[in-house]
Every structure is written in structure tokens, then in C-alpha cells.
C-alpha positions as CSV (number, residue, x, y, z in Angstrom):
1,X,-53.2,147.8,-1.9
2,X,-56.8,148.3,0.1
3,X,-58.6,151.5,-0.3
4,X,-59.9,151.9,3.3
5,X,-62.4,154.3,4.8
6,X,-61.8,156.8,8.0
7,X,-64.1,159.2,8.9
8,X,-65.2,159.7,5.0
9,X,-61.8,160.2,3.7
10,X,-60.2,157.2,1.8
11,X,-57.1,156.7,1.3
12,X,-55.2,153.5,0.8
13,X,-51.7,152.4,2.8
14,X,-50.4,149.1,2.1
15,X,-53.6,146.7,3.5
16,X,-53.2,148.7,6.4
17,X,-55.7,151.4,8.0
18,X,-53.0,153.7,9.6
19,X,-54.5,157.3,9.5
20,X,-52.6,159.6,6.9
21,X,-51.1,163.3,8.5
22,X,-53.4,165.4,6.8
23,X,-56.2,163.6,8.3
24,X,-54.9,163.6,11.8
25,X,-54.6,167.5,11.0
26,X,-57.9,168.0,9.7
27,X,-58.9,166.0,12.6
28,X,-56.9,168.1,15.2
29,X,-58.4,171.6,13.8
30,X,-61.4,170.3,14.2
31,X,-61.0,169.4,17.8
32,X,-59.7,172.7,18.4
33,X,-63.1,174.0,16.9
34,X,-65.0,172.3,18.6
35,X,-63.3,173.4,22.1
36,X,-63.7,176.9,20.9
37,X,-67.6,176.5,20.7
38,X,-67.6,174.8,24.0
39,X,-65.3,177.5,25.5
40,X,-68.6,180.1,24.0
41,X,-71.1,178.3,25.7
42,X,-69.2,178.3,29.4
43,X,-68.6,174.2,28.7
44,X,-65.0,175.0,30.1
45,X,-64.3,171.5,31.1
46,X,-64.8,170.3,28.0
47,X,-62.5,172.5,25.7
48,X,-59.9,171.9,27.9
49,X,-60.5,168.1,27.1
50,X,-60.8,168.1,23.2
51,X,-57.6,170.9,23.2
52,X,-55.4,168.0,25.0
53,X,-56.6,166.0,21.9
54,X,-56.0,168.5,19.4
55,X,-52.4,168.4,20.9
56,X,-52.8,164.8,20.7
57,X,-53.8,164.3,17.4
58,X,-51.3,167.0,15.6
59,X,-48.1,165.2,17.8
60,X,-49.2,162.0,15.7
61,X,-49.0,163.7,13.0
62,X,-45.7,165.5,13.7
63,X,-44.8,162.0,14.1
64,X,-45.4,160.9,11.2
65,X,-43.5,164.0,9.3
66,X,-40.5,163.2,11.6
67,X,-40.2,159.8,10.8
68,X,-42.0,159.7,6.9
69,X,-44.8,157.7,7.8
70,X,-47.8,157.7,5.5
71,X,-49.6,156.8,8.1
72,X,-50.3,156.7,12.1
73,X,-51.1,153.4,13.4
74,X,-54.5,153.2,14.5
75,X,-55.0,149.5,15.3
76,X,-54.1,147.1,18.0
77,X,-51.5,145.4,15.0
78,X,-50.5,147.8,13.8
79,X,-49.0,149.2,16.9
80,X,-47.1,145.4,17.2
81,X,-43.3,147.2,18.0
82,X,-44.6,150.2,18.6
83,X,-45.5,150.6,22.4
84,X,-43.6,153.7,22.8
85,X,-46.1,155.6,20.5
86,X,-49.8,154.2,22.0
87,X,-49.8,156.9,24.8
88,X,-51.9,159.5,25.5
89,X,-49.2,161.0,27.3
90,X,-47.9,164.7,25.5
91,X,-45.1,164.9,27.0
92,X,-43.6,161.5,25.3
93,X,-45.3,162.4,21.9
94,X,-43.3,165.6,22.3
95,X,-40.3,163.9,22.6
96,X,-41.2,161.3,20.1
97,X,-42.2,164.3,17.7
98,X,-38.6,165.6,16.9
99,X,-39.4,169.2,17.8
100,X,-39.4,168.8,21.8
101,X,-35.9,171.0,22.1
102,X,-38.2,173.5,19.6
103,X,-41.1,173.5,21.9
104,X,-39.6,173.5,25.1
105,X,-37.2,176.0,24.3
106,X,-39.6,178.6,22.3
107,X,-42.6,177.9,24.0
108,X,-42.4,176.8,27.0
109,X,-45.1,179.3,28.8
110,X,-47.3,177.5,26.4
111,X,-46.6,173.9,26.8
112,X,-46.0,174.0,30.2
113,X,-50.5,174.7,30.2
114,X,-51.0,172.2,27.7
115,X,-48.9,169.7,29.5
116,X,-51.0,170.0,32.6
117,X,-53.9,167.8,30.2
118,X,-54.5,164.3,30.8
119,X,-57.5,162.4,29.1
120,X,-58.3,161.9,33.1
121,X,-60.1,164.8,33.0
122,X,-63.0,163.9,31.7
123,X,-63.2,162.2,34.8
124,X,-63.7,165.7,36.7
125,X,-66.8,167.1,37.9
126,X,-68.2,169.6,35.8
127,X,-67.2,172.7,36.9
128,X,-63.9,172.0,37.8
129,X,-62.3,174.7,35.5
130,X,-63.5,177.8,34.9
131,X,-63.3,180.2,31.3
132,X,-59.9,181.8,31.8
133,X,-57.9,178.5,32.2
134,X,-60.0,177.3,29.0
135,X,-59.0,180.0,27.1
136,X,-55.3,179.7,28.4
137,X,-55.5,176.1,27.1
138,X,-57.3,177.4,23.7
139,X,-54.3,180.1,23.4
140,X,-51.7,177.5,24.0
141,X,-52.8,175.4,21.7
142,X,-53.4,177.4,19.2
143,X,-49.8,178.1,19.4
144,X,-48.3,175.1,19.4
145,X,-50.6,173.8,16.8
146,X,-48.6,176.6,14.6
147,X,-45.4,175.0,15.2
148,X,-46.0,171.3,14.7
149,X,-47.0,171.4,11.3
């Protein structure tokens, strides 16, 4: 077994440098953080990008409690058989997550901002959101960050 690095954590997964759940968790917090300062300093555009990843990022590792992974795969490889899960796309993490009917059902108000994201956005002039639909999409996911744990 290999003892890899990632972002200062090690941890070590069969040869294999899949990132572990509570790293992708860790990681998704901070993403959220990071929106929240953004939001503070009228940088609207991008907290609503990093909250799509914090969504992102905690789906992966919804994922990974679903299905008891130790790991999500982070490389080209390791995503060999695995198409369905390289996506960006929160809508098909949800699904893939096992807690879509959860989601959809409970908090739908919620999902239905945060699945308006698309990594596209950072593609958008700045300026193209303004500070209440950031802190709708800092709400949101603050919510639904509660219920994929």
C-alpha cells in the first residue's frame, strides 16, 4: 500500500490516489468559507461559483458513503468504468448520491438555487449576480450541505 499526499493530508488507498470523504468534506467547508468571505467583500459572482463546488465536492463524498468507497477517484485511471461519476453536473451527482428522493422531496426550494450552478459561470462577466442571489446560494447550500453528510 502507497502513503500518498493531497493537499497535506496523507492517507494511503491501495496504490491509488483517490481522495478519502472526510477530505472532500474538509475540502467542501472550506469552499463554502471561502464563498462567504467573497459574498462580504461584494465578490458575488464568485461565491456563487465556489458554493456550486462545495455542492460538488460534498456529492462526491455522499458518493462515496453510498457506495463505501474509501476514496473518490481523482485521476484520469482511476475513473476507467466510471464515466457516469466525472461530471460536474449536480443534478447527476444527486442522483448518483443515493439521497436525491431526500433532497428533492425535503428541500427542493433549496436545490432547485443550487441547481441553477454550472462551473460555466466563471465564464460570466463580473457583475452578473448581485448579493441577494449569493446569499440565496450561500443559504441553500448551507442547507443541503447539512443533509449530505
Amino acid at each position: 500500500m502507497v502513503v500518498g499526499e493531497y493537499h497535506g493530508t496523507k492517507h494511503a488507498l491501495n496504490n491509488k490516489s483517490m481522495i478519502p470523504p472526510r477530505d472532500l468534506r474538509k475540502i467542501s467547508r472550506g469552499r463554502l468559507k471561502d464563498a462567504e468571505v467573497l459574498a462580504k467583500h461584494k465578490r458575488y459572482d464568485g461565491a456563487i461559483y465556489l458554493c456550486g463546488y462545495s455542492i460538488e465536492i460534498a456529492l462526491k463524498a455522499r458518493i462515496c458513503k453510498t457506495l463505501k468507497w474509501a476514496g473518490f477517484p481523482e485521476t484520469r485511471s482511476e475513473f476507467n468504468n466510471l464515466k457516469s461519476f466525472k461530471t460536474h453536473n449536480l443534478d447527476v451527482l444527486l442522483n448518483l448520491s443515493g439521497v436525491e428522493n431526500k433532497i428533492k422531496t425535503l428541500y427542493m426550494p433549496d436545490w432547485s438555487i443550487i441547481a441553477l450552478w454550472d462551473p460555466s459561470v466563471r465564464y460570466k462577466p463580473i457583475g452578473s449576480t448581485n448579493k441577494s442571489d449569493a446569499q440565496d446560494m450561500i443559504n441553500s447550500s448551507k442547507i443541503i450541505l447539512k443533509q449530505l453528510k
